[in-house]
C-alpha positions in Angstrom: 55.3 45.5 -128.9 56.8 45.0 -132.7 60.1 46.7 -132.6 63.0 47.5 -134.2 66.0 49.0 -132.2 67.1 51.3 -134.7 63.4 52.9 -134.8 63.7 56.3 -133.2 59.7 56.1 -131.9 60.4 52.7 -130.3 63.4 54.6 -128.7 60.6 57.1 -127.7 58.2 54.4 -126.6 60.4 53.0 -124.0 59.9 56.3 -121.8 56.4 55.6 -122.1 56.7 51.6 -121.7 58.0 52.4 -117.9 55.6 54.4 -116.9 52.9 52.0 -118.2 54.6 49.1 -116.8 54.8 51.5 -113.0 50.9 51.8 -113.7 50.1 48.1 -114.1 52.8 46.6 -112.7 52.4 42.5 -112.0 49.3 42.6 -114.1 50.7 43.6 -117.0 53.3 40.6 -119.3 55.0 42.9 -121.6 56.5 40.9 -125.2 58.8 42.1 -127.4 58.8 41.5 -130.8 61.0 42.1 -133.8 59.9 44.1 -136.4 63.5 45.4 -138.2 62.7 47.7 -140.8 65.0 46.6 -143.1 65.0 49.4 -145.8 65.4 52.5 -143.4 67.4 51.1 -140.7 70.3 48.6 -142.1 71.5 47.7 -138.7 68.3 46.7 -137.3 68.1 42.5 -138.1 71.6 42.1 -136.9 70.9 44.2 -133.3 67.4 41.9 -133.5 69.5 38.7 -134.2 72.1 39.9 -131.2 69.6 40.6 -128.8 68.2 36.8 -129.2 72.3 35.6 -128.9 72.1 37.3 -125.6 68.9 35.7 -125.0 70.5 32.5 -125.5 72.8 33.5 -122.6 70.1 35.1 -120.4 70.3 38.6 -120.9 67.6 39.6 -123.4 66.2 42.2 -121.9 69.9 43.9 -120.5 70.8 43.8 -124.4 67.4 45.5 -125.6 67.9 48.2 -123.3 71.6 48.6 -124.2 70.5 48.3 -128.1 67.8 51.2 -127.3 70.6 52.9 -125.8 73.1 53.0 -128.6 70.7 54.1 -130.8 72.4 56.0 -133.4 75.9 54.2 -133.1 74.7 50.4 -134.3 77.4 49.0 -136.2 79.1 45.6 -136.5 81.5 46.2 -134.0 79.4 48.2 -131.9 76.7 45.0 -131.4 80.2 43.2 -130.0 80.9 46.1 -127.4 77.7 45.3 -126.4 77.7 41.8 -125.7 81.2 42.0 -124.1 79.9 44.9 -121.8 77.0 42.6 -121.1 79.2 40.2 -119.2 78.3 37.8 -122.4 80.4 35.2 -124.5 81.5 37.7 -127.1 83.2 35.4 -128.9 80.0 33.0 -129.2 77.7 35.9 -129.6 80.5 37.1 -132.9 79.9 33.1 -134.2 76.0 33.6 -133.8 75.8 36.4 -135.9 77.7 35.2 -138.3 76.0 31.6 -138.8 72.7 33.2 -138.6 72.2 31.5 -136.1 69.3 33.6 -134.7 67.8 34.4 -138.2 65.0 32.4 -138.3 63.3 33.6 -134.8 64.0 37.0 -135.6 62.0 36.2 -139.3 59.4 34.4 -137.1 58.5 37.7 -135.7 58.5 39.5 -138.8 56.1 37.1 -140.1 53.4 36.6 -137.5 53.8 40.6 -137.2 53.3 41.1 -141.0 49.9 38.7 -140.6 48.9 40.7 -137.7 48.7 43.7 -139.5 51.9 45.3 -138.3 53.1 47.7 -140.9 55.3 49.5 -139.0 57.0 50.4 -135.6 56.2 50.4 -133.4 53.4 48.2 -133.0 51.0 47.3 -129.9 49.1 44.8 -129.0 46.9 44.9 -126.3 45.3 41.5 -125.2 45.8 40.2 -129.0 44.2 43.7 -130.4 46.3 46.1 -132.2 46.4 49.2 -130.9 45.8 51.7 -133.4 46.8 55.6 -134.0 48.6 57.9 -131.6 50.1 56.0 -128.5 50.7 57.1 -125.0 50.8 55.6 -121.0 46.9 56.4 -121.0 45.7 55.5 -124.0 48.1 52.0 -123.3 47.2 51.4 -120.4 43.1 52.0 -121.2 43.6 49.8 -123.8 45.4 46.7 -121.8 42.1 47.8 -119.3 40.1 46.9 -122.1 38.4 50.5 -122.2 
C-alpha cells in the first residue's frame, strides 16, 4: 500500500487491511509505502519521515498505527507526543526530523510510487499489479489470489 497518514481513505483502508490480513493471514507480506500528498495534507512527509525515525528504533509499525490514529491532530509537536508515547528516544527522533534525516527514504517511495503509476492514495499493489478502482477485503483479497 502507497500511503499517506494524513489521507482520510488510507485511515479508512486500515479497517479493511485487518480484515484482509485475518483472511490471509501468514500468506499474505503486507508493505507500506509513502505516498504524502504534499499539497492537501501539509503534515504528511514529516509523520512519513517520523514513522521511519521510529523505524530506526524498531517501532514502525506501533508509530503507523499511532499516526493513523491521530489523524486530524498531526502537528509538530504532536509527531513528538507520539514518539515519547512510543517508549522512543524523543529527543533523537526531534534531531531526525530536523536533519532530514529520513527524507530521502521517504522520497524513495514517492518516486518508485510515482513510476508505478501511483497517483494517489491510497494505492495497492497486489503481487507487483496495481489494483485499480473501488477497494474492499474481497476485491483485495481476490486480487492477492490472483482472481
Amino acid at each position: 500500500m502507497y500511503g499517506d497518514f494524513e489521507c482520510p481513505y488510507c485511515l479508512a483502508a486500515q479497517g479493511i487491511l485487518d480484515r484482509v490480513r485475518s483472511r490471509l493471514g501468514d500468506r499474505l507480506r503486507f508493505v507500506f509505502r509513502h505516498f504524502p500528498l504534499d499539497g492537501v495534507h501539509p503534515m504528511a512527509r514529516q509523520a512519513a519521515e517520523l514513522s521511519e525515525a521510529a523505524a530506526a528504533q524498531d517501532a514502525f509499525w506501533p508509530a503507523h498505527d499511532a499516526l493513523f490514529a491521530a489523524q486530524g491532530r498531526l502537528q509538530p509537536a504532536e509527531l513528538v507526543k507520539i514518539a515519547r508515547d512510543l517508549g522512543l528516544d524523543a529527543a533523537r527522533v526531534e534531531r531526525e526530523l530536523a536533519d532530514g534525516t529520513h527524507a530521502a527514504r521517504v522520497q524513495h517511495d514517492v518516486d518508485t510510487g510515482t513510476a508505478s503509476g501511483v497517483t494517489g492514495t491510497p494505492g495497492f499493489f497486489a503481487n507487483g499489479v496495481m489494483v485499480d478502482g473501488a477497494f474492499d477485503a474481497g476485491s483485495l483479497v481476490a486480487a492477492l489470489r490472483g482472481q
